[in-house]
Every structure is written in structure tokens, then in C-alpha cells.
C-alpha positions in Angstrom: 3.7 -6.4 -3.1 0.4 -4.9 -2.9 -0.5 -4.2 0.4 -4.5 -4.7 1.7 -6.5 -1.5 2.0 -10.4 -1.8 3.5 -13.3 0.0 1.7 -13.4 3.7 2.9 -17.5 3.1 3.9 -18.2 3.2 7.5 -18.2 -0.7 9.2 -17.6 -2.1 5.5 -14.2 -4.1 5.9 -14.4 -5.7 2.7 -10.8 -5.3 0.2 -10.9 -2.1 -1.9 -10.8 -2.5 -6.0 -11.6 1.5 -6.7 -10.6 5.0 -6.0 -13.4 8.0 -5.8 -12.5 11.1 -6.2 -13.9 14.1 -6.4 -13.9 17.4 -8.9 -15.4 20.0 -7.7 -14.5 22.5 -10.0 -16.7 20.4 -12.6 -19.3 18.9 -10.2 -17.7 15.3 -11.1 -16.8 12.1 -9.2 -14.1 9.9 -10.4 -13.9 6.4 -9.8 -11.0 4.5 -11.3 -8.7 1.5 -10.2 -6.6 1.4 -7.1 -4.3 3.5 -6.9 -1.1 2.3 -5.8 -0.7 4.9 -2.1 -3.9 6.2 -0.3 -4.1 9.8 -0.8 -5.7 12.1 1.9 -8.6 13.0 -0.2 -9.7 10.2 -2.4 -11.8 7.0 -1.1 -10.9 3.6 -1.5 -14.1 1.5 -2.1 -15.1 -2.4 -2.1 -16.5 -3.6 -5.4 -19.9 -3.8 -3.8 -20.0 -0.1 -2.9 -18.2 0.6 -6.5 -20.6 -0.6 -8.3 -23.8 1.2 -6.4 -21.9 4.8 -6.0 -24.2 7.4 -6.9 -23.1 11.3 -7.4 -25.2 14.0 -5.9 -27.9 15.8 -8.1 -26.2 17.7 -10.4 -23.4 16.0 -10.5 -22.0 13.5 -13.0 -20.2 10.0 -12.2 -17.0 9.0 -14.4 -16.4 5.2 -14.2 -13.2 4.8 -15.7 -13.8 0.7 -15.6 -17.0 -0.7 -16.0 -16.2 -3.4 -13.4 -14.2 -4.0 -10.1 -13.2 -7.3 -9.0 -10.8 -7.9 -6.1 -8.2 -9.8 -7.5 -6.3 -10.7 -4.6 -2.2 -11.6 -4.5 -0.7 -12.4 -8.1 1.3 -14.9 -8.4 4.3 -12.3 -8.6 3.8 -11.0 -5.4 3.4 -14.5 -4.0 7.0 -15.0 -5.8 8.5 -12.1 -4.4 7.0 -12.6 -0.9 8.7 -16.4 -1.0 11.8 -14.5 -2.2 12.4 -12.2 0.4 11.8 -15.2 3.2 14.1 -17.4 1.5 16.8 -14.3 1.5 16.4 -13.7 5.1 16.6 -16.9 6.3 19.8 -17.4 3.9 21.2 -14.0 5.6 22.8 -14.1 8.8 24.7 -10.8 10.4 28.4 -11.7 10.4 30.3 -10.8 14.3 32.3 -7.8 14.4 35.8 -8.2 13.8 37.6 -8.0 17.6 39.2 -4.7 17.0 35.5 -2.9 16.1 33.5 -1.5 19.0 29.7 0.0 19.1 29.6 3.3 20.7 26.6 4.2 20.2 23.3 3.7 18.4 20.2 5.7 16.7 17.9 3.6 15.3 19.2 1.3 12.2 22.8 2.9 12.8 25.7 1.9 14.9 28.1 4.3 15.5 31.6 1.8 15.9 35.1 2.7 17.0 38.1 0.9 15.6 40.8 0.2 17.8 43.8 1.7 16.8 42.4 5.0 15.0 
């Protein structure tokens, strides 16, 4: 499931539809669909700001879409969300058996003794 990222822009908290990034070797800005993990040096941006982005003079503006839209939760992630409750309500941890002992713990591991080893 796609997870909610805000619009890069200062005190703009609207969804982001775009990334912008920049290539400087060529004096370009790229802006092109969400990508699917923030990276440290591209922008997410809101269809508002998306569609008024401006490059400095000099510089040239690649729109690889003509149009963003937030499109919000498909229905597969809606289906997948559902899913996962449904499975872990269904799942309940099972006791140890009475010979198994926890020793110790880091985290998500157990380290457990059996009695008898």
C-alpha cells in the first residue's frame, strides 16, 4: 500500500502526485510521477505546485506527464489493507510448550531453552 507523502513546499501539506528533480549537468528539472521511496534529493510536490513549477532562467522544465491528480487509495490497497486486518485478527500466538523457556530477548527475537538439552 502506498503510503501518504506531503508536498515538499514550505507550510503546503497537501498529498504529493510528482517528483522534481534536478540535472544539473544539463541545466534541467525533471518532474515525473511519484516515485515509489522519497530519495534525499528529489522533491515531492502537490498537483497545485506541479502544475505552476517554473525552472530558473536558463534552464529547461521536462514534464514527463502533462497532468497530476491525486488519486488517493485503489481499491487494491483498500483489499490488501482489509486483508492483513482480517489475518491478524485470525492469528493468535500459540503458548509455549511446558518444556520451552525464554532466556532472553533482543527485539523480535526470543532466545528459548528447552529442557532436557
Amino acid at each position: 500500500m502506498r503510503s501518504v507523502r506531503q508536498c515538499s513546499r514550505t507550510a503546503c501539506t497537501n498529498a504529493s502526485v510528482a517528483t522534481l528533480t534536478y540535472v544539473y549537468a544539463d541545466s534541467t528539472a525533471v518532474l515525473g510521477p511519484l516515485a515509489h521511496f522519497a530519495e534525499p534529493h528529489s522533491y515531492d510536490l502537490c498537483a497545485e505546485h506541479a502544475e505552476r513549477l517554473t525552472a530558473p532562467r536558463g534552464w529547461e522544465v521536462v514534464r514527463l506527464s502533462p497532468h497530476f491528480v491525486e488519486t488517493g487509495p485503489s481499491d487494491d490497497d483498500l483489499s490488501a489493507l482489509a486483508d492483513a486486518v482480517r489475518e491478524a485478527g485470525r492469528s493468535r500466538p500459540e503458548a509455549e510448550p511446558a518444556d520451552v523457556t525464554e532466556v532472553g530477548r533482543r527485539g523480535h527475537l526470543r532466545v528459548l531453552r528447552v529442557e532436557g538439552d
